[in-house]
N, C-alpha and C positions, 0 to 999 in steps of 0.2 A: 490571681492574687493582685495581681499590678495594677488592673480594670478596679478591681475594689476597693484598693486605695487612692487611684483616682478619683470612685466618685464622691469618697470620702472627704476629701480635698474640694471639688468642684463644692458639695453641699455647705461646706464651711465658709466658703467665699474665697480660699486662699488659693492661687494660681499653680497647681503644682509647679510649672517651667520657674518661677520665681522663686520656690523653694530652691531648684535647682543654683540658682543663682545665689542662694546664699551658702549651698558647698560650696560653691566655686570660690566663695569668699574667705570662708576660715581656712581653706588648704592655705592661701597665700597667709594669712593670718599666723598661723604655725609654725609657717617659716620664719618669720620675722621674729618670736617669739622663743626660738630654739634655743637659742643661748640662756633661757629660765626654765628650760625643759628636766623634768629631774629623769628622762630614759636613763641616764648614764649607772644608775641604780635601778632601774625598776623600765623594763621592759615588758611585763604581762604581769597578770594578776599576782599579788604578793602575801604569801599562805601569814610570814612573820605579824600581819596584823591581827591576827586571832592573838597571839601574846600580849605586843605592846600594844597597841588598840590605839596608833596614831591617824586622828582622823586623814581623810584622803583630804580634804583641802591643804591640811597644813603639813601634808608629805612632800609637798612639793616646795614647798617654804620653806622646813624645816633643813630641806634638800641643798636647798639654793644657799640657806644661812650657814650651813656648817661648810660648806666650799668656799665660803666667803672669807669666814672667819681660819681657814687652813684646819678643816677640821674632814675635808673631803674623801680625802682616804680611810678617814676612822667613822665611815656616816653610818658602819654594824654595830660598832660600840657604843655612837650615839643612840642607835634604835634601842641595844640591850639597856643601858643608861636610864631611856626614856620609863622604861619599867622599873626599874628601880628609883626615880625619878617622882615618880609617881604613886608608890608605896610610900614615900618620904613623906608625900603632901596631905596624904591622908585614902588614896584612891578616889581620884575624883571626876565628878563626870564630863568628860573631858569636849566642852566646846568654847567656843570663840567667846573670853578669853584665856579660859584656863586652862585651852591646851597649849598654847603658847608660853603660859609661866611654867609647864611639863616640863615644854622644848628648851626654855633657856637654861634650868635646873639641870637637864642632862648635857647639856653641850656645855656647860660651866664644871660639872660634876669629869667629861672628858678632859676637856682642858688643861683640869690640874689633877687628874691621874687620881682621881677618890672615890670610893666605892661606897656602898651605901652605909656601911659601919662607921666608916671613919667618918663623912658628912656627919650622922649623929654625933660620934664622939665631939667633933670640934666644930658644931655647931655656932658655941660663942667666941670664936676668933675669927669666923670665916668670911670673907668678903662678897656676899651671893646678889646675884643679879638683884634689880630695882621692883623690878617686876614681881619677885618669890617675896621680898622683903612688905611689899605694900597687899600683897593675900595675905600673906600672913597679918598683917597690922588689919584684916577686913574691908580693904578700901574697893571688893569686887561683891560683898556680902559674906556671909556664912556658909559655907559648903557643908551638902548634906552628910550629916553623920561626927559636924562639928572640926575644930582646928585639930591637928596633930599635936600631941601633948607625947613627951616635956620640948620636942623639939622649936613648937614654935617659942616659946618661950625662953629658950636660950640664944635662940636666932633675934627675936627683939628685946632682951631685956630690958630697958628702962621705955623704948621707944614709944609713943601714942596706937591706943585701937580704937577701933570703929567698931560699936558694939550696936548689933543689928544691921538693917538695912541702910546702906549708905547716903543712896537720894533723899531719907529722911531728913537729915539732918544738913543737907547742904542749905548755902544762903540761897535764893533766888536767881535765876542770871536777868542781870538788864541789858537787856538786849541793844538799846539807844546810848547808853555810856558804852558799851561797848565799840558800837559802832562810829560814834565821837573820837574813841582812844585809837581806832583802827586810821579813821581818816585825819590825825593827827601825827601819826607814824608815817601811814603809807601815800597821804595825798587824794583828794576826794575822789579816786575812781576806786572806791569802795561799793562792791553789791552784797545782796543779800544773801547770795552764795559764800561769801568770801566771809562774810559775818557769824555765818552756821557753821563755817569751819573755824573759824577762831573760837568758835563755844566751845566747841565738840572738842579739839585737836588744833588745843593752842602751840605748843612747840612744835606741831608738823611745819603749821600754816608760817610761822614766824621764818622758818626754815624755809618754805616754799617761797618767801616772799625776798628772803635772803639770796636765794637761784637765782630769781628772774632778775633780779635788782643787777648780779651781777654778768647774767649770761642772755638777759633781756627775753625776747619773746620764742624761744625752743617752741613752742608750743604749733609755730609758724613751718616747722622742720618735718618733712615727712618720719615714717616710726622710725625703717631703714636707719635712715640720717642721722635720726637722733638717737638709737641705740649703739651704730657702729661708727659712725663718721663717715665721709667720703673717701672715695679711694683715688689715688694719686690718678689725674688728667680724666679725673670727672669732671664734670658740668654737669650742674642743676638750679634750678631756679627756687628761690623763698618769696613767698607772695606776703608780705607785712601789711597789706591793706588792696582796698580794689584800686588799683591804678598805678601799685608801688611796689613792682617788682624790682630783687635783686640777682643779676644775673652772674653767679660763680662758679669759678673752678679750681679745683684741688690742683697745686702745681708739685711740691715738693715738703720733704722732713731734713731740718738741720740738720746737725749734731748733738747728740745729749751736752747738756753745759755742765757747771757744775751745781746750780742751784737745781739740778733735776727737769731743767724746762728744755723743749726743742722751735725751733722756729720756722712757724708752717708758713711757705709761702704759696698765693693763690692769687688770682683775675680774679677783681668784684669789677664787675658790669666794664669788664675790658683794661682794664689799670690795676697795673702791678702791684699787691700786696703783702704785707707781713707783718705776723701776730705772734708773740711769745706765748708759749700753751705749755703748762705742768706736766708731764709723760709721770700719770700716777703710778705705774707700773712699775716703770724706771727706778722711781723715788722709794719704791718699795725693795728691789733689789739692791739700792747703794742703803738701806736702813743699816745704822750703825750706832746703838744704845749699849753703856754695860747694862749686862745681867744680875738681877739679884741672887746669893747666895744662897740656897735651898738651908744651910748649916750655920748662916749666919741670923741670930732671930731677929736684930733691928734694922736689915734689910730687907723693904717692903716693894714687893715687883708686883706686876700687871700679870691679875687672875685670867685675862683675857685678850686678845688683841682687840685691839679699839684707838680710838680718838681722845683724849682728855677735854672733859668738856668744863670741869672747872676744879679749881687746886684751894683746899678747902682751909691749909695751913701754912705757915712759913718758916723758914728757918728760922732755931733759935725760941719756938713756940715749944710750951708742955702739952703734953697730947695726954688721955687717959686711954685704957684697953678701951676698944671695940670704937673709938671716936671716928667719924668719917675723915677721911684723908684728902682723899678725889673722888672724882666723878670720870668714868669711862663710858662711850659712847659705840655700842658697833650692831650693823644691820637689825636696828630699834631695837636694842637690847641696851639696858641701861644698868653698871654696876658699881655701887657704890664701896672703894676700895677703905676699910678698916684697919685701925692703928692696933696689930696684934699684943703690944703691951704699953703700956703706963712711961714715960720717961719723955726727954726734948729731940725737937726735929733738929738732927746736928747739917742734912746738907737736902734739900731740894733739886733732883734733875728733871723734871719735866716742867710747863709751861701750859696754859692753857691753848688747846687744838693741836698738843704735839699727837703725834701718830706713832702708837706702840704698837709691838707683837707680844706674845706671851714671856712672861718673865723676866719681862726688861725692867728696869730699877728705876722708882718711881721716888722714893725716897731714903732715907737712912734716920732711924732714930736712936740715943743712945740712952742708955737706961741711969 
């Protein structure tokens, strides 16, 4: 059998040894990659995908977002959720992107403790990710067998739909204003790569371009490096260009301060230095927000752990039901937090890029 795959190989033109060579390459690859491995749930074939029918690419996504968001231990609930989740939406057939707006509907649906009855019941007060809110509006097209009726309906009341195919009705892109507005932002080392992504996945890129700006060229950093850091009285080299090597070592970690930073010191190319660095982790265990009142109804807490990515009212402002409040941001999950009734914003505690967990108090309205 092995002769016969040989010659298999030899007739193709491809080298078997060189095959060999590219195992040799993703074992190292795996490792590097372990820390996004979802074994921690799913070590061999997994019979529960005949129920909830989570495709396999985004098992491992789905995997990696609900640990992320503190939803790791509950990732059975999520699974059960995702079926239920998906009954909501209409049963639908579930590929890239719509099995993702599944996933964020059941990890939203965990989150805040709701089953699929009550989602319907309070459909029109509930603050559901960005992503469920814009299928529903038809901004992905029409899914076979049409929208879910009455729910989407109470989920967008007043809001705009997209009736038919969406690319129909979009404007044109121009590609050359585009590319103008890009090299007037970011500085003429604009390509055509960087151009197809600002079409395609303008807030990634804006974000991407927001990184580099401030942690420069990562890109220069081996995977290792750039996934775990260095480890204390390492040495390793960053090649920034041919002839522009920098040569450093990991030397030591401050003390946590209070603003949540430590101060790393390390040898760049032999001379002593030192750089103040955020310990996100840190920052995460001194988190210290109150909680919204589950019993109190004009306090409005975070459906989800995320980032605020912008505050859409201010104190002293009338709000009506269902009006947008904020915007929450977490592992590309986007949710737009709703004003559950009618009356004024009496106190504002969050800020745009503050960092929440679930049910910390975003704001207070009084009726």
């Amino acid at each position: 059998m092995s002769e016969c795959v040989r010659v298999r190989f030899t007739r193709s033109g491809i080298s078997l040894e060189k095959v060999f060579d590219y195992s040799e390459y993703w074992e190292v690859t795996r490792g590097l990659y372990a820390p996004f491995d979802c074994t921690a749930t799913m070590k061999s074939g997994n019979a529960d995908v005949y129920e909830n029918e989570i495709p396999g690419g985004q098992y491992t996504n789905l995997h990696f977002q609900a640990h992320s968001m503190g939803l790791g231990h509950k990732f059975k609930e999520v699974k059960k959720a995702y079926v239920e989740a998906n009954r909501l939406l209409g049963d639908l057939i579930k590929v890239t992107p719509s099995s993702k707006i599944v996933g964020d509907l059941a990890q939203f649906m965990v989150q805040n403790s709701l089953s699929r009855a009550e989602v319907e019941d309070r459909a029109d007060e509930l603050s559901f990710p960005l992503s469920v809110v814009e299928f529903l509006q038809g901004h992905i097209g029409i899914p076979h067998g049409g929208f879910p009726e009455p729910f989407r309906s109470k989920v967008l009341k007043s809001l705009p739909r997209v009736e038919g195919r969406p690319g129909a009705s979009l404007p044109p892109m121009d590609f050359q204003k585009l590319e103008a507005e890009l090299r007037t932002a970011h500085g003429t080392t604009v390509t055509a790569e960087d151009v197809m992504s600002a079409a395609m996945y303008p807030k990634v890129f804006q974000e991407f371009k927001e990184f580099t700006a401030n942690f420069g060229p990562v890109h220069c950093l081996n995977t290792r490096l750039f996934l775990e850091g260095p480890k204390i009285a390492e040495e390793f080299e960053v090649e920034l260009e041919r002839g522009k090597t920098l040569h450093i070592k990991a030397l030591a970690l401050g003390d946590l301060n209070k603003a949540g930073q430590r101060e790393v010191f390390f040898e760049l190319n032999g001379q002593l230095r030192s750089v103040l660095v955020k310990d996100t982790q840190a920052m995460k265990e001194m988190h210290f927000h109150p909680k919204a009142l589950k019993d109190v109804r004009g306090q409005v807490g975070a459906p989800m752990p995320g980032k605020v990515v912008e505050v859409k009212v201010k104190q002293g402002q009338q709000v009506e039901k269902g009006q947008p409040l904020c915007v929450l941001s977490a592992m590309k999950m986007e949710t737009v937090v709703n004003s559950p009734l009618t009356g004024t914003v009496a106190k504002v505690y969050v800020t745009a890029d503050s960092s929440l967990e679930g049910d910390d108090l975003i704001l207070e309205i009084s009726e």
